[in-house]
C-alpha distance (Angstrom), angle and dihedral (degrees) to the residues before:
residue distance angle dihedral
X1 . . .
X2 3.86 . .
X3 3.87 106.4 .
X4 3.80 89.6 -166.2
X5 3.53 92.3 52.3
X6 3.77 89.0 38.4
X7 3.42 93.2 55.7
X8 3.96 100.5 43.8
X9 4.13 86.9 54.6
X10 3.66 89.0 45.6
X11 3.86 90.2 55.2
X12 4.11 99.2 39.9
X13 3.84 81.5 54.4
X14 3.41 95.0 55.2
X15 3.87 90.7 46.7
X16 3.45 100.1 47.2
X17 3.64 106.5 39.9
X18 3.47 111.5 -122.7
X19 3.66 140.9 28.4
X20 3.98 102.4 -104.0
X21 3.56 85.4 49.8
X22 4.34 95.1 53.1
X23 3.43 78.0 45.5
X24 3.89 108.2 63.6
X25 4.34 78.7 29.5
X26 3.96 87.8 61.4
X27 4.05 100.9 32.6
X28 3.37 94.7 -109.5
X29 3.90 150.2 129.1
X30 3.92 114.5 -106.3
X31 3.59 94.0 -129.0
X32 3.71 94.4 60.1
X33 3.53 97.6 48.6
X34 3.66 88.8 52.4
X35 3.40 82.1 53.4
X36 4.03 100.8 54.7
X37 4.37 80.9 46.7
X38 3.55 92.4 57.1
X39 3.84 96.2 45.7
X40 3.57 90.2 43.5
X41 4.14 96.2 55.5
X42 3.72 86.4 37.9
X43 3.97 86.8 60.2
X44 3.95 92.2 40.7
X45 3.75 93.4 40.8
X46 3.77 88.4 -137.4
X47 3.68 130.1 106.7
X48 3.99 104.3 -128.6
X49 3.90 99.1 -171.5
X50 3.23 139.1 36.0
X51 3.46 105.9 -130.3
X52 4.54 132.1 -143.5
X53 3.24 131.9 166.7
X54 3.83 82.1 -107.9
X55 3.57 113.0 40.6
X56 3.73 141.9 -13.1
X57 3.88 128.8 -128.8
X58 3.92 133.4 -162.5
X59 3.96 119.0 -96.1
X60 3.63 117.9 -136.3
X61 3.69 87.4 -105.9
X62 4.44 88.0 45.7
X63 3.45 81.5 56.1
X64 3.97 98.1 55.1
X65 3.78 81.6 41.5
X66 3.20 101.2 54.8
X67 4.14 103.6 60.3
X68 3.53 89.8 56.0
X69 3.74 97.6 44.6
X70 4.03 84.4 49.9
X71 3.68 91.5 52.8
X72 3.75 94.3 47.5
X73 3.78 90.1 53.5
X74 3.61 95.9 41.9
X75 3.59 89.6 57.6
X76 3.43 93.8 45.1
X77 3.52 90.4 57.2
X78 3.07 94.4 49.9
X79 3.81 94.0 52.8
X80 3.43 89.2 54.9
X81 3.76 98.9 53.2
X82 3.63 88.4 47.4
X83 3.61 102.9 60.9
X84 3.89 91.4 42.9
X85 4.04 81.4 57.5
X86 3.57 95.9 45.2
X87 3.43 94.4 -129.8
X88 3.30 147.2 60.5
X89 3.73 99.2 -91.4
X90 3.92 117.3 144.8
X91 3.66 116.5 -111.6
X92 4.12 139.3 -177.6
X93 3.49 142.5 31.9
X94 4.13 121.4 -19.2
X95 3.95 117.5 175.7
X96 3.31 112.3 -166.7
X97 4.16 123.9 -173.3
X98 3.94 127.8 -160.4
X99 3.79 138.2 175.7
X100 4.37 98.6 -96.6
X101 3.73 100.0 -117.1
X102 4.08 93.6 42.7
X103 3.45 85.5 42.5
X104 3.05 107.0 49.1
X105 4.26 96.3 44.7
X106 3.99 96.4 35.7
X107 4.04 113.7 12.0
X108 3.71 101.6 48.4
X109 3.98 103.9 48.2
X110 4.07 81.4 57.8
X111 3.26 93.3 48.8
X112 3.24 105.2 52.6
X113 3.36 93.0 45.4
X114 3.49 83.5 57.4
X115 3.65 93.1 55.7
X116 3.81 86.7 52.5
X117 3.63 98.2 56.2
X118 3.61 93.0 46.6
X119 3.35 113.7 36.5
X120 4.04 99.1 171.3
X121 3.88 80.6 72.8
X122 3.74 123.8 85.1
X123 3.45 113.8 -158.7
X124 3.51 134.9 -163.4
X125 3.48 131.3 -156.7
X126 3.82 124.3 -153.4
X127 3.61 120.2 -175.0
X128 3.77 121.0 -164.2
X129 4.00 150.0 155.2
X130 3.86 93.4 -151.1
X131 3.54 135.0 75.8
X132 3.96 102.9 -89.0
X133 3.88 109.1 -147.7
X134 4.13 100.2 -137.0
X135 3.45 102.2 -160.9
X136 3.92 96.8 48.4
X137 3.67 90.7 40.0
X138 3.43 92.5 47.8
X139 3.86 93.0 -128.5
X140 4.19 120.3 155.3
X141 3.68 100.1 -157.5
X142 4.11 133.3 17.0
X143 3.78 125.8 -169.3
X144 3.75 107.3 -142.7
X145 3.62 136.0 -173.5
X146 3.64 117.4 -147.1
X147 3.66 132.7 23.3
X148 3.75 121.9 -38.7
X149 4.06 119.5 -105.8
X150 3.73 99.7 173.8
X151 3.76 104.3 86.0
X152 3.97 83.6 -169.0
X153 3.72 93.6 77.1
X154 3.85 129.9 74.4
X155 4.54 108.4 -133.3
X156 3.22 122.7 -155.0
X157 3.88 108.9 -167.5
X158 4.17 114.4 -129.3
X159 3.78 107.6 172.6
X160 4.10 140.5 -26.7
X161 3.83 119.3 -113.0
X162 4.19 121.8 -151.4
X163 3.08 116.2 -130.5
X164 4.24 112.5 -135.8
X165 3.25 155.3 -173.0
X166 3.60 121.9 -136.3
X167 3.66 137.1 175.9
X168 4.20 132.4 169.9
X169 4.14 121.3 -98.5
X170 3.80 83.4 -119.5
X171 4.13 88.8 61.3
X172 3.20 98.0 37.6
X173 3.85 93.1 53.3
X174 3.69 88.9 52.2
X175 3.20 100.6 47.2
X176 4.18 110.5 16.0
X177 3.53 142.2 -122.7
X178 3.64 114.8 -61.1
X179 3.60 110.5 -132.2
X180 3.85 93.2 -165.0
X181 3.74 143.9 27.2
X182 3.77 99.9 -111.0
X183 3.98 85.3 52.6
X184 3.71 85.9 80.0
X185 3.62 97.3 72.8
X186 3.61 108.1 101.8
X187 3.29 99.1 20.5
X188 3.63 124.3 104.0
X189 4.06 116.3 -87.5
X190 3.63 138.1 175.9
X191 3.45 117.5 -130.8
X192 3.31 131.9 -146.7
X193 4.26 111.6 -148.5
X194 2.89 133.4 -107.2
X195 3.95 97.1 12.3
X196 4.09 97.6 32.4
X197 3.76 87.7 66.5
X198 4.29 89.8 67.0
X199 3.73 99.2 54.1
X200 3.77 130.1 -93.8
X201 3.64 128.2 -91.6
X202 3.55 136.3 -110.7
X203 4.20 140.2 164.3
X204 4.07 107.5 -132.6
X205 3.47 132.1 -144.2
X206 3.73 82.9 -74.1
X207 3.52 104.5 49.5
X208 3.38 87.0 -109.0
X209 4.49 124.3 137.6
X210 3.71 108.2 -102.3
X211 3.68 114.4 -178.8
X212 4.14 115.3 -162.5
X213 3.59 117.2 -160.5
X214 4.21 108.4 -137.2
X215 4.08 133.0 -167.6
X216 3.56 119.4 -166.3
X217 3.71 128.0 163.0
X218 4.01 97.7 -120.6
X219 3.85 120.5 61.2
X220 3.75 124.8 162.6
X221 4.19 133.9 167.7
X222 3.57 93.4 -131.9
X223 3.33 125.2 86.7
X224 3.80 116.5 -146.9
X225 3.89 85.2 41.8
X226 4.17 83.6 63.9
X227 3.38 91.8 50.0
X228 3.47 99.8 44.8
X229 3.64 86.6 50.0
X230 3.87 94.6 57.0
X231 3.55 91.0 48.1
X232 3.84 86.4 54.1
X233 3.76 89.2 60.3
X234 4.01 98.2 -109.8
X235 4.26 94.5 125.2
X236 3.51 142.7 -44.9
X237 3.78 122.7 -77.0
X238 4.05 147.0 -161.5
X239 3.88 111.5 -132.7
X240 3.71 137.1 153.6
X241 3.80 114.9 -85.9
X242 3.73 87.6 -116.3
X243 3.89 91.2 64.2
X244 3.36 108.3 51.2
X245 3.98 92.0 35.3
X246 4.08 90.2 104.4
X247 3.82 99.8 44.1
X248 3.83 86.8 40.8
X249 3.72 91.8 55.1
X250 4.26 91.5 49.0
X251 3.69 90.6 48.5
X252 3.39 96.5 -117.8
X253 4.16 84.0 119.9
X254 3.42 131.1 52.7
X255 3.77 126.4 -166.5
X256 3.85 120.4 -128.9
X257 4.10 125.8 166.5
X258 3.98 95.7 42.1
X259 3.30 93.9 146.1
X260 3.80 98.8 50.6
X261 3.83 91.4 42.8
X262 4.17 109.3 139.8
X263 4.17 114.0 -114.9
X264 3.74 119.1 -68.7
X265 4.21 110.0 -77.8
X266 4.15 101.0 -132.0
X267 4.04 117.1 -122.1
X268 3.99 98.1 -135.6
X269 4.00 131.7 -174.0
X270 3.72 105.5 -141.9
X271 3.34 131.0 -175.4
X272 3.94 143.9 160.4
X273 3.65 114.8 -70.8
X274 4.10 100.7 -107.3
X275 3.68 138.3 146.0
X276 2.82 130.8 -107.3
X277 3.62 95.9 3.7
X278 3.88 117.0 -136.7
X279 4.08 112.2 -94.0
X280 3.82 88.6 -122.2
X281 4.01 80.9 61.3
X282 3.33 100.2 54.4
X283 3.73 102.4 34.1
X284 4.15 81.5 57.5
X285 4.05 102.3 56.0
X286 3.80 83.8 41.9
X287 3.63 89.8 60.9
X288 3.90 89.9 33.7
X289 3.97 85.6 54.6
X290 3.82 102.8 44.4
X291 4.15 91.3 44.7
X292 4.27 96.8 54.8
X293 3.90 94.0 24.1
X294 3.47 86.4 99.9
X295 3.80 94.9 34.3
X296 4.04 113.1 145.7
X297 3.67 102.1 151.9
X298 3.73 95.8 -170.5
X299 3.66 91.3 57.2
X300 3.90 119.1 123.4
């Protein structure tokens, strides 16, 4: 059996959902890649798919399979298109997926730069407030914000991010500066859904978590209208340092709370576990690493 050629049919299947389909993807008969399947699990002594007469679908063990099997490929291909370059230029495909906001302000300048210094690589930028599932979206690097819960992916950390609360001089005239945490209840927040609705989340004097429930009468599921919002004097709010940096720096936000802000939220590159990792990879969460190293939003 061909391993390469094992592999590549193994992955196309996996992409395109069925055999018939990898089939007419790979220029081949059904019947022989069924064949190249079979000899492949009988090899691995694993079934990979589960198998109707309508579609197939990924075993737990496929599923291990298949990020390594990607990677191999990947850096195949990108062996490939390297020595028809005669260099070691990165080529192919790289998705890459970000939260909007931090996205949009500090993900997509570097990579488009990135697609501007190497223009053999086509890059794709996804931008997203949900958790974006790599493998089944086929996606080679997320920026995340927080800590990591998928023990399937390797992080790299890139920054921290504060976590604030802000309100507008108008507000705060009206209504003072709180001097503590549970101060804010009864005053007027904005709340961003679905979180805002559990409370908001602060260190005390102690280091300990204190969680403050807060009632406002605007709430909203998009960011930037939340801070805009605060800054319009309807309530306090919690955001990231990174999205109130602007508003902060025109004084239309003030900070209150610093003291009782919760610990720093890490800024981490994360990506599927597989080796060895396609140059267009690695050259990316280099450049991802050395542009928000030095990352302090609320810096003047």
């Amino acid at each position: 059996m061909d391993k390469l050629h094992a592999l590549r049919t193994f992955v196309r299947i996996a992409e395109e959902g069925g055999l018939s389909a990898a089939a007419r993807a790979l220029g081949a008969s059904t019947p022989a890649v069924v064949r190249t399947l079979a000899a492949l699990e009988s090899q691995l002594g694993a079934r990979l798919f589960n198998r109707t007469t309508r579609r197939v679908a990924l075993t737990p063990e496929g599923r291990r399979y298949l990020e390594d099997a990607r990677g191999v490929r990947a850096a195949l291909d990108e062996a490939d298109a390297a020595v028809r370059a005669g260099a070691g230029e990165p080529a192919g495909a790289l998705a890459v997926t970000a939260p909007v906001l931090f996205g949009h302000m500090h993900v997509a300048p570097v990579a488009a730069a990135f697609a501007q210094r190497h223009p053999r690589v086509r890059c794709a930028l996804h931008l997203h407030d949900r958790v974006v599932d790599l493998i089944e979206e086929r996606i080679d690097v997320g920026v995340r914000i927080g800590t990591l819960a998928d023990s399937s992916l390797v992080a790299l950390p890139l920054a921290t991010l504060r976590r604030v609360v802000a309100a507008s001089p108008a507000l705060l005239a009206a209504h003072g500066t709180p001097a503590h945490p549970l101060a804010l209840r009864g005053l007027p927040c904005v709340r961003v859904l679905p979180s805002g609705r559990a409370g908001w989340q602060f260190r005390d004097a102690g280091g300990a978590l204190l969680r403050v429930p807060v009632e406002g009468g605007f709430e909203v599921n998009h960011i930037a209208t939340a801070v805009e919002a605060c800054a319009a004097g309807l309530g306090f709010g919690q955001f990231f340092s990174y999205q109130v940096a602007q508003p902060l720096r025109e004084g239309r936000l003030r900070l209150v709370l610093e003291a009782f802000e919760p610990s720093p939220r890490p800024v981490q590159a994360v990506y599927p576990h597989a080796r060895p990792l396609p140059l267009r990879t690695r050259l990316f969460v280099d450049a991802l690493r050395q542009a928000l190293s030095g990352l302090d939003p609320l810096a003047n």
